[in-house]
KEFI-823755 format. One record per residue (C-alpha): residue number from 1; chain; x, y, z. Coordinates in steps of 0.5 Angstrom, whole numbers. Each point is the difference from the previous one (the first is absolute). Layout:
% residues N
+------+-------+-------+-------+-------+
| resi | chain |     x |     y |     z |
+------+-------+-------+-------+-------+
|  NUM |     A |     X |     Y |     Z |
...
+------+-------+-------+-------+-------+
***
This chain:
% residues 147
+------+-------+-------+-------+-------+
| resi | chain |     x |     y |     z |
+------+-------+-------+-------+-------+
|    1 |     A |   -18 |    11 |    31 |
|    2 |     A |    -1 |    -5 |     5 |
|    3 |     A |     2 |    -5 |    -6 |
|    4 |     A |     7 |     2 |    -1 |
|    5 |     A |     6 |    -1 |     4 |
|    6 |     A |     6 |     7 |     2 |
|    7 |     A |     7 |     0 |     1 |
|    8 |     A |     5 |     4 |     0 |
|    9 |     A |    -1 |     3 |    -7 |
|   10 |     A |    -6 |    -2 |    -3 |
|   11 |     A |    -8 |    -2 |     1 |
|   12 |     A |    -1 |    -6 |    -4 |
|   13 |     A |    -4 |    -6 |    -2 |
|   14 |     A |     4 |    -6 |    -3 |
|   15 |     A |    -4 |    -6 |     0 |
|   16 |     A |     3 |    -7 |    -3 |
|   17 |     A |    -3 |    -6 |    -2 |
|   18 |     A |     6 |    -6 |     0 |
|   19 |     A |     0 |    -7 |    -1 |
|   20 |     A |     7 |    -4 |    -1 |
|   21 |     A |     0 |    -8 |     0 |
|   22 |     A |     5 |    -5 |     2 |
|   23 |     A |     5 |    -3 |    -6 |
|   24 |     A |    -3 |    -5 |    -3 |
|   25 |     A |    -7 |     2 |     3 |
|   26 |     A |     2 |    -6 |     6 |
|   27 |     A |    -5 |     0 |     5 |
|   28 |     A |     5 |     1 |     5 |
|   29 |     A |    -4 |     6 |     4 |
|   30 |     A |    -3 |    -4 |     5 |
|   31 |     A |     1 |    -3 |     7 |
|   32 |     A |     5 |     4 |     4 |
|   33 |     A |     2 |     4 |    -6 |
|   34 |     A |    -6 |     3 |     0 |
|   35 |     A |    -1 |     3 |     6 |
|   36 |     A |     8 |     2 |     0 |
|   37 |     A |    -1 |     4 |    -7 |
|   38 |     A |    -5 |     4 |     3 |
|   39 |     A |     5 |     3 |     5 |
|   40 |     A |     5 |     0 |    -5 |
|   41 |     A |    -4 |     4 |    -5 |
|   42 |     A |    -3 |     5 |     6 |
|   43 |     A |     7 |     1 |     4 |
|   44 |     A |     3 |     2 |    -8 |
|   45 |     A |    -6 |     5 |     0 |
|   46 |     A |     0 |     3 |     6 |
|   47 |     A |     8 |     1 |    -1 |
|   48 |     A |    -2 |     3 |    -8 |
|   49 |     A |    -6 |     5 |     3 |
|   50 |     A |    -5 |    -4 |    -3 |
|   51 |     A |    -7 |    -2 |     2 |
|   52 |     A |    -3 |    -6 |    -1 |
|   53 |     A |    -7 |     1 |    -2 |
|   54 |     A |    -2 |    -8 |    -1 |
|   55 |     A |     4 |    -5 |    -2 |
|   56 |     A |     0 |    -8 |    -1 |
|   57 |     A |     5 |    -5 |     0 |
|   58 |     A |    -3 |    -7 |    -5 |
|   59 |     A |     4 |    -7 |     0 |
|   60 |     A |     3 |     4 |    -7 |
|   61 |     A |    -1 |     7 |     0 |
|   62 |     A |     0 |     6 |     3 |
|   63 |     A |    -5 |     6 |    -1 |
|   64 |     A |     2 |     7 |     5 |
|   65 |     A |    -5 |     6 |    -1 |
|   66 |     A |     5 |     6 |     2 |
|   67 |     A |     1 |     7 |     2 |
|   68 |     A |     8 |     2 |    -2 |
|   69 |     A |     2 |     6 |     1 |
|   70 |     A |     2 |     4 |    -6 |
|   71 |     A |     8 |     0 |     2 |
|   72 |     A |    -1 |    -8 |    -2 |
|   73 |     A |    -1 |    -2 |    -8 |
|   74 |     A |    -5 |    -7 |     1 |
|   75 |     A |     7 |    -3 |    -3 |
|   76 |     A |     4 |     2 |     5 |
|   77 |     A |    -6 |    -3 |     4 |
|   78 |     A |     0 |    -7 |    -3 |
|   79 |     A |     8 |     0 |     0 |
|   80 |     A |     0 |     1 |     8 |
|   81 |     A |    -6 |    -5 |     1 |
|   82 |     A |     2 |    -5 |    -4 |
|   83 |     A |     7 |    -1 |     1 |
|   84 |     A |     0 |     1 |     7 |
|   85 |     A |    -6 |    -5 |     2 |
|   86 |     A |     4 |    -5 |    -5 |
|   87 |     A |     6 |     0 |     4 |
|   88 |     A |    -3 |     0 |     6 |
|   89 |     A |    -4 |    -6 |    -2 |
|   90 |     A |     5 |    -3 |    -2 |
|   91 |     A |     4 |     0 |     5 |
|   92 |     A |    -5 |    -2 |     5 |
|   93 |     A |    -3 |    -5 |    -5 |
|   94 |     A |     4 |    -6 |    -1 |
|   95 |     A |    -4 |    -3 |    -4 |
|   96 |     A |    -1 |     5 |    -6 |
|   97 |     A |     8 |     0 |    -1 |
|   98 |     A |    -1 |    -6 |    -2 |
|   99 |     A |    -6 |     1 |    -4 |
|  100 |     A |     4 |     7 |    -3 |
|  101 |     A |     6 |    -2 |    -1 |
|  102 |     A |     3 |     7 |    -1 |
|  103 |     A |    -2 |     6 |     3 |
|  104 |     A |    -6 |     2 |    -2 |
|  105 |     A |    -7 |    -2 |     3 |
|  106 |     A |    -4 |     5 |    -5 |
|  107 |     A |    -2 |    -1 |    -7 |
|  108 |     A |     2 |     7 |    -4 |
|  109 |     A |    -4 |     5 |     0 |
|  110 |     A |    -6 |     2 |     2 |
|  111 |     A |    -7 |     4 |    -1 |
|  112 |     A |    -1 |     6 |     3 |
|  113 |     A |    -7 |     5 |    -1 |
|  114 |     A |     0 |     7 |     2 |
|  115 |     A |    -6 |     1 |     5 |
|  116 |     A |    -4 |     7 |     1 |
|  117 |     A |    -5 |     4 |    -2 |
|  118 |     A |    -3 |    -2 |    -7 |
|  119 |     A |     2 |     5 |    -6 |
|  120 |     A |    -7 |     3 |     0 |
|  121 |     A |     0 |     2 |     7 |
|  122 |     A |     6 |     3 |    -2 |
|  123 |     A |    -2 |     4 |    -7 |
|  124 |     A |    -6 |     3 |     5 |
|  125 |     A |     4 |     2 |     6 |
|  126 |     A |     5 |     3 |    -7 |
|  127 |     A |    -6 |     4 |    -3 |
|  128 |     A |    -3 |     3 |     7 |
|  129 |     A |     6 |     2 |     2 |
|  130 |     A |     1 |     4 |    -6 |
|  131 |     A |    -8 |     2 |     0 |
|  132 |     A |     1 |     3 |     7 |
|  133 |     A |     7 |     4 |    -3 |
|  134 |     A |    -5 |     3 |    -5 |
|  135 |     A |    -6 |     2 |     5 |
|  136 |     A |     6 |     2 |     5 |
|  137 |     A |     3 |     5 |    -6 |
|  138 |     A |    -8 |     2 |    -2 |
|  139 |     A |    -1 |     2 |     7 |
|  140 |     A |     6 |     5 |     1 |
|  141 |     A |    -2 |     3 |    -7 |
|  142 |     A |    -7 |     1 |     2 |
|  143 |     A |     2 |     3 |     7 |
|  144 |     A |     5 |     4 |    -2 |
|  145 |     A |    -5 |     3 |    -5 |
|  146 |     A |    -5 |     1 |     6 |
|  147 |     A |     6 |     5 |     3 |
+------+-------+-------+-------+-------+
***
């Protein structure tokens, strides 16, 4: 169970692979924005409750592998991260008003994978725990039948 995260109402494991471009796959992410986007994007998790489980800001796209609470959506996720970097970018970066003439710094869209326990893993553990219900009612039959 040391993989998985609590709160209040639940023992979860919600991990997101995520990987958003600026528009027009500029590649603008670099010198001062970089390292500024990378406080951004930690400050905005920290806020959400979401961990950050590795990370990587290139010149023209960003990939974050994240552990989100189960009260998040991953849409929700990529609305938050993604429109609140832009406006701070935007309004600490001159420089990309004039490359994005509108509000937006980030293309639309996004991917975003589910991260976890492979199917197989999980068909096991489903088997087991029904095997061990049958052995468990097989026992109790059998030491009632000893009584």
């Amino acid at each position: 169970m040391e993989d998985y995260s609590k709160s209040s109402h639940a023992i979860y494991r919600c991990e997101y692979h995520f990987v958003w471009v600026p528009k027009y796959r500029y590649h603008v992410l670099v010198n001062d924005i970089r390292p500024r986007l990378k406080e951004i994007l930690v400050e905005l998790c920290e806020w959400l409750d979401i961990t950050i489980i590795e990370g990587a800001i290139c010149s023209d796209h960003v990939h974050m592998y994240l552990s989100v609470p189960p009260k998040h959506s991953p849409s929700h996720v990529m609305k938050i991260l993604k429109g609140k970097s832009a406006e701070r970018l935007r309004h600490e970066f001159s420089e990309l008003s004039k490359k994005y003439w509108g509000m937006h710094i980030w293309a639309r869209g996004y991917f975003v994978s589910t991260v976890g326990i492979n199917s197989e893993t999980i068909k096991k553990y489903v088997r087991e725990q029904a095997e061990n219900q049958i052995k468990e009612a097989q026992l109790r039959l059998w030491r009632d039948d000893s009584e």
